[in-house]
Structure formats: structure tokens, C-alpha cells
N, C-alpha and C positions, 0 to 999 in steps of 0.2 A: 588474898590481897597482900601486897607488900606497899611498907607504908613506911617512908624516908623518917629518919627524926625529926622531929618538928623545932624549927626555930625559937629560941626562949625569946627574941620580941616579938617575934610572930603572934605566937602561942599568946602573948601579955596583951597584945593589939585587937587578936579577936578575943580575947576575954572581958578585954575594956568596949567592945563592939557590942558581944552578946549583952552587956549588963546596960548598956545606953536602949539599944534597941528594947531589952525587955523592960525601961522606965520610959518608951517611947521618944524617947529624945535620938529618931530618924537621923538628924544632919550631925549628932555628932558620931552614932555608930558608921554610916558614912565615911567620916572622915578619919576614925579608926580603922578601918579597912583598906581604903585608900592608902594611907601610913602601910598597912601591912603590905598592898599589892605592889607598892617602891620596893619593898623587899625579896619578895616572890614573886613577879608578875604574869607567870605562867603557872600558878595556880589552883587548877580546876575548880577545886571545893571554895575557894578564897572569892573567885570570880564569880558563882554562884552565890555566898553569901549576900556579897556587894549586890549583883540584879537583885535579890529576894529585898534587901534595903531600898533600894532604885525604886520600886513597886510600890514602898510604903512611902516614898517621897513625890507620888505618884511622876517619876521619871520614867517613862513607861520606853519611852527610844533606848533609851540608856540601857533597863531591863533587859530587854530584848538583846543588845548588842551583847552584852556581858554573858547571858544566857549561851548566846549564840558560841560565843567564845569558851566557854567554859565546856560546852558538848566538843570543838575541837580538839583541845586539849586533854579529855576527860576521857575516861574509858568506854564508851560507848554501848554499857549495858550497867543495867542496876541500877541502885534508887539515885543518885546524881546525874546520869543521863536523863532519867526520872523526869526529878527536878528539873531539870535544862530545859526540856520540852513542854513542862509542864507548864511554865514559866512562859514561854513563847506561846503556846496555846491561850493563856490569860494576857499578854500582851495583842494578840491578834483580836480575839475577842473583844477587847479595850477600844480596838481600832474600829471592829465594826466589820470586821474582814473574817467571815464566816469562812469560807473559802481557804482563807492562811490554816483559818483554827482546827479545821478539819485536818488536812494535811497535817500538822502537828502534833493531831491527838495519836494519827495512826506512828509518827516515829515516837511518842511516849510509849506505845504496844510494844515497838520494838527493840527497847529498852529491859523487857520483860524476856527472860527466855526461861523454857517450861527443864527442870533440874533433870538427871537422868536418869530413867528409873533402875531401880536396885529389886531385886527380886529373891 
């Protein structure tokens, strides 16, 4: 993994995000993230947050787009694709749309790749 420096308001925005959301005050973690994704709005990890917030705001369309988003953007293996799909999987489900949820679970599988064996 290579991992860009992190921006110092970024980094202050999801810290003041993470500590809203863990006192459950939803709309203001929210809108600390929001704040952050004006400044990065490409991402990945940011735009998954944000859904995983969406979810507890029960914005569930919202969820789902940001998810969605967040797997384009995102490296399309390991625990944040993960997330992405896990995320639309629980939004599908939400909907009532067995059919989406299914389909979702299997791109969460493939998210998952088996390491190489060493012998």
C-alpha cells in the first residue's frame, strides 16, 4: 500500500467526524466530512466514511451512491472495497431488493483475493 500524506485539515475534519459520530451526534459528523470531501473529493476512504454516516442518518440513497463511488475510486480489493459492497449489500437489503443484495454480496467475495502460497 502507498498512502499520500494526509492533509492536516483533512486529518482535524475526520477526527472531529470520528468523535461526533462516536457521541452519536450523526448530522454533525456529517457535516465534518462533508467539510473534508470540499477538500479531497476523490477520496475513497472519505467517501466511504461519509455512506457509513448516510446509513446512521438513515439516508440510505445517499449511502448507496457514496458507496458506489467510493468502489470507483477505490482499489478494488481488500477491506474498503469490502466496505463499498458491504455497504450496498445493507442498502439493497433496506430496499427490499433481495436480487440487488445478492448480486452485491458476490462483488464483496470479490474483494477478498486468497494471498500466494509460499512453501
Amino acid at each position: 500500500d502507498v498512502n499520500p500524506l494526509a492533509d492536516p485539515g483533512v486529518s482535524a475534519l475526520r477526527d472531529a467526524a470520528t468523535r461526533d459520530e462516536q457521541a452519536r451526534r450523526y448530522s454533525d459528523a456529517a457535516g465534518q466530512l462533508d467539510q473534508a470531501l470540499k477538500l479531497t473529493p476523490d477520496s475513497p476512504e472519505l467517501l466511504q466514511e461519509r455512506a457509513e454516516v448516510a446509513v446512521r442518518l438513515k439516508d440510505f440513497s445517499t449511502a448507496e451512491r457514496l458507496a458506489h463511488r467510493s468502489w470507483s475510486l477505490g482499489p478494488k480489493l481488500g477491506p474498503l472495497c469490502a466496505r463499498n459492497w458491504q455497504t450496498v449489500v445493507e442498502m439493497r437489503l433496506q430496499a427490499r431488493d433481495q436480487a440487488g443484495a445478492a448480486s452485491a454480496r458476490k462483488w464483496v467475495q470479490q474483494c477478498h483475493k486468497a494471498g500466494v502460497p509460499r512453501y
